[in-house]
N, C-alpha and C positions, 0 to 999 in steps of 0.2 A: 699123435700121442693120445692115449685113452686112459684116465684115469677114476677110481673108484674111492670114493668116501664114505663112511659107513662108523657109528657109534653102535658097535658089537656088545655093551652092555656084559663085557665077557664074556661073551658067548653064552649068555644065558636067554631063553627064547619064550617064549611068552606061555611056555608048556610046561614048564617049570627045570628041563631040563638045559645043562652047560655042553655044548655042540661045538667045538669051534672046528670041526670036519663040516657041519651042517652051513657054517657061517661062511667058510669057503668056496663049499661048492655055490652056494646063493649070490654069492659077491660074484665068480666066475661065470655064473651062468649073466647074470645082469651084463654083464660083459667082459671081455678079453682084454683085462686092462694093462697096462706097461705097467700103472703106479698104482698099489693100495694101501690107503691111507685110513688105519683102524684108529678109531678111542675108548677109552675105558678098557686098557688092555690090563691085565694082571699075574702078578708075581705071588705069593708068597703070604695075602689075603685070602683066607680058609673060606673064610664066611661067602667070597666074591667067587675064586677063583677054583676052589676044592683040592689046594694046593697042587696045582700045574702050576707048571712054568711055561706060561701061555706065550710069550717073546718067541720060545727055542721050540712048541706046538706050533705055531703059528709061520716061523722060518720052516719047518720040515714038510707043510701042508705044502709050502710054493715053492717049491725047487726050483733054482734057475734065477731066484728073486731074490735081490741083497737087502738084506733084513736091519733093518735101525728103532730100534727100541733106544724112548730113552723116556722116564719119569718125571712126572709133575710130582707127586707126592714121593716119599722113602721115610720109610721109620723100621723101627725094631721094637720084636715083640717080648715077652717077658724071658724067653730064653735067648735073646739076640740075635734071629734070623731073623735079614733084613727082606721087608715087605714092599712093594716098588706097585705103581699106578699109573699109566701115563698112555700114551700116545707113538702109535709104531707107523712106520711107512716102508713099504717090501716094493721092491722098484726091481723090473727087468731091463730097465735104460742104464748104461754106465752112472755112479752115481760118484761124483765130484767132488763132494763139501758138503759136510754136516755140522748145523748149528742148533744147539737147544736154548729155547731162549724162557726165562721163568718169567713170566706176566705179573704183574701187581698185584699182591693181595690187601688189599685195606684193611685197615684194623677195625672193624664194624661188627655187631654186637648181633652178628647171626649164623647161624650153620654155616662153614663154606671150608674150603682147602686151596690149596696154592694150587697152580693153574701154570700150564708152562704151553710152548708152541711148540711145536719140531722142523726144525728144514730144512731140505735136502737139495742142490743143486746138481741136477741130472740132464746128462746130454739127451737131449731128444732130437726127434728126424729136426725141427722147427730150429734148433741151437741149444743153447745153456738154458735151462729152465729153471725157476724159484716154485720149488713146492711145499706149505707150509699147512702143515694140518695143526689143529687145535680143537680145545673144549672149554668151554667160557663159562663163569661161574653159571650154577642154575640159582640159588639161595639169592643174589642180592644182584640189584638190577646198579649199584655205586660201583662194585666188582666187575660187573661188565663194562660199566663205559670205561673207566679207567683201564682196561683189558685191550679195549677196540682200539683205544688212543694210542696205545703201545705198539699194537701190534700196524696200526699206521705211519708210526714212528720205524719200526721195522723196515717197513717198505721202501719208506722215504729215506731212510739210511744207507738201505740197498743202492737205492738208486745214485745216491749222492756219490757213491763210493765210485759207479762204473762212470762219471765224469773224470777220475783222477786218473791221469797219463802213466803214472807211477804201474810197472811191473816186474816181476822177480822171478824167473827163468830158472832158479833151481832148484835142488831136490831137498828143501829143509824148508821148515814152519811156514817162515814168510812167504813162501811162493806162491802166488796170485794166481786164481784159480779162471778160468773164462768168465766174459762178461754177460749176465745173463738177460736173454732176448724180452722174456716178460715174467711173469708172477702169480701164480695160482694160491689162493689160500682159500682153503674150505675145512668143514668140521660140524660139529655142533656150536653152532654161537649162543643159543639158548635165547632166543627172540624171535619173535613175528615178524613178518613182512611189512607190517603197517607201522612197527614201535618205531620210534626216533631214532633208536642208535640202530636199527635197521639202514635209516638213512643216514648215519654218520660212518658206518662205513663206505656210505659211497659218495660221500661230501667231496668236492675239489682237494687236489693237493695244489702246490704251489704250480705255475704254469709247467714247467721243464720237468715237472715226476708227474708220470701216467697212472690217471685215480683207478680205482677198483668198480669193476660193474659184474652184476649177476649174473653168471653163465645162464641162467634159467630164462631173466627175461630176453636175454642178447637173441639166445634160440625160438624161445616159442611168444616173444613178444608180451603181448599182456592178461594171457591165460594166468589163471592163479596160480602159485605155488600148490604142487601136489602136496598133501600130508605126507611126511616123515616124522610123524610120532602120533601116539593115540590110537594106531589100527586097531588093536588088539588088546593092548594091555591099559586097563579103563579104570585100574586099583591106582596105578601111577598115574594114569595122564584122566582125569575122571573129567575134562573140557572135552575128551573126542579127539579125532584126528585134526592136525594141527600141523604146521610147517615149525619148524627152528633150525633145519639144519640147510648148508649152503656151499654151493662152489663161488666165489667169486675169482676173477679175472682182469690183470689190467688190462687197460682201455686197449691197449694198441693190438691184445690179443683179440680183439671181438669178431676180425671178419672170420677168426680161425675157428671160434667155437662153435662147429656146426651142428652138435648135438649134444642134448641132453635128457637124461630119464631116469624115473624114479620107480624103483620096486616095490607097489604101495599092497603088495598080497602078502607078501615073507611074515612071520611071525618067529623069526629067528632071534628077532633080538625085540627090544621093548622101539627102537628106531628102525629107519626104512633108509634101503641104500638108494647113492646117489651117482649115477656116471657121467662122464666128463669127454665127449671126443674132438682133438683139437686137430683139425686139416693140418697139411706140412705144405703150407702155399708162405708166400713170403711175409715174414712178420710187420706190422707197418712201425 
């Protein structure tokens, strides 16, 4: 399974121009991935988007690829077209069970916007897979943690669920979907390698649910994180190039993630994509 992550910025590229053909072929050349997992995708915002309908762009760019948009943000504008913000994943692996889940947003006294995850369970060669892309507040570092905690709570919810013997054989709501082998969540998390909640995503869970580890350092050990943001665009990110964006992986998948790499030349978007290739050897 090969999967690609990537904060497309809407397809706006450090050139001033909205490309999301440009965005595609870059994500494609990066690699041949089964699952693309885009953020900051849009609808219906002029200012952002140049009013495209970047979801149904974006489904027609990857033929063959079953397209799941679904919003963190939705409002309506003075004439009542609704405006939509969020986070799409385009998957060529049958895709199972889709879940959007809205993150925390604390009531705190700075810039920020509701914050949602998206996830798809998708049969891959490995089994059922949990893949969960997300974008974590940038404005308030209270928003993140209470984000990260959630979306470990996710996890461990998942997991708790495939203990329950309990299953449901037919063709309506309840029917119990496969039990999934492990768990991918990557995005932009909007933090450094070195910050805390860096490491609180990869804190223990109880013994019996399998904790999260970096696709990056599992692969290339203790090389730095390449930059995936700052190459180019120096108005936004005026620190330089910088890491915040991330595949992480549960534990049990680590002998599989044999590769990983970062497209640190692209100036396609104000971010840098990320790829994912997981072996189909047995899952431990």
């Amino acid at each position: 399974m090969k999967l690609v992550t990537w904060n497309i910025q809407w397809g706006l590229g450090c050139d001033g121009r909205i490309d999301l053909r440009r965005i595609v072929k870059t994500a494609k050349d990066l690699c041949d991935a089964d699952v693309f997992c885009f953020q900051e995708v849009s609808r219906g915002f002029a200012a952002h988007d140049g009013d495209q309908d970047q979801p149904s762009v974006l489904a027609f760019l990857l033929p063959g690829y079953r397209a799941v948009f679904r919003p963190a943000v939705e409002k309506a504008d003075d004439q009542g077209k609704l405006q939509v913000f969020g986070n799409m994943i385009l998957s060529r692996l049958p895709v199972l069970e889709i879940t959007s889940h809205m993150l925390p947003w604390p009531a705190t006294d700075c810039r920020s916007m509701q914050r949602q995850a998206l996830e798809v369970l998708v049969q891959a060669p490995e089994g059922a897979m949990r893949v969960i892309t997300t974008h974590l507040e940038y404005h308030s570092e209270i928003h993140r943690k209470a984000q990260i905690e959630r979306l470990r709570a996710i996890h461990e919810e998942g997991e708790r669920r495939k203990a329950i013997a309990f299953e449901d054989r037919s063709d309506a709501a309840y029917r119990t979907s496969p039990q999934p082998v492990g768990t991918i969540v990557c995005g932009d998390f909007n933090l450094g390698p070195d910050e805390p909640l860096y490491r609180d995503i990869l804190a223990p869970l109880a013994p019996e649910i399998p904790s999260f580890r970096d696709a990056w350092t599992i692969a290339r050990g203790q090389a730095p994180h390449p930059p995936t943001a700052g190459v180019a665009d120096f108005k936004q990110w005026p620190q330089g190039p910088h890491c915040r964006d991330y595949i992480f992986v549960t534990e049990n998948l680590t002998g599989n993630a044999t590769a990983v790499k970062v497209n640190v030349e692209t100036t396609a978007s104000d971010h840098q994509p990320l790829a994912l290739e997981l072996t189909a050897t047995q899952v431990s």
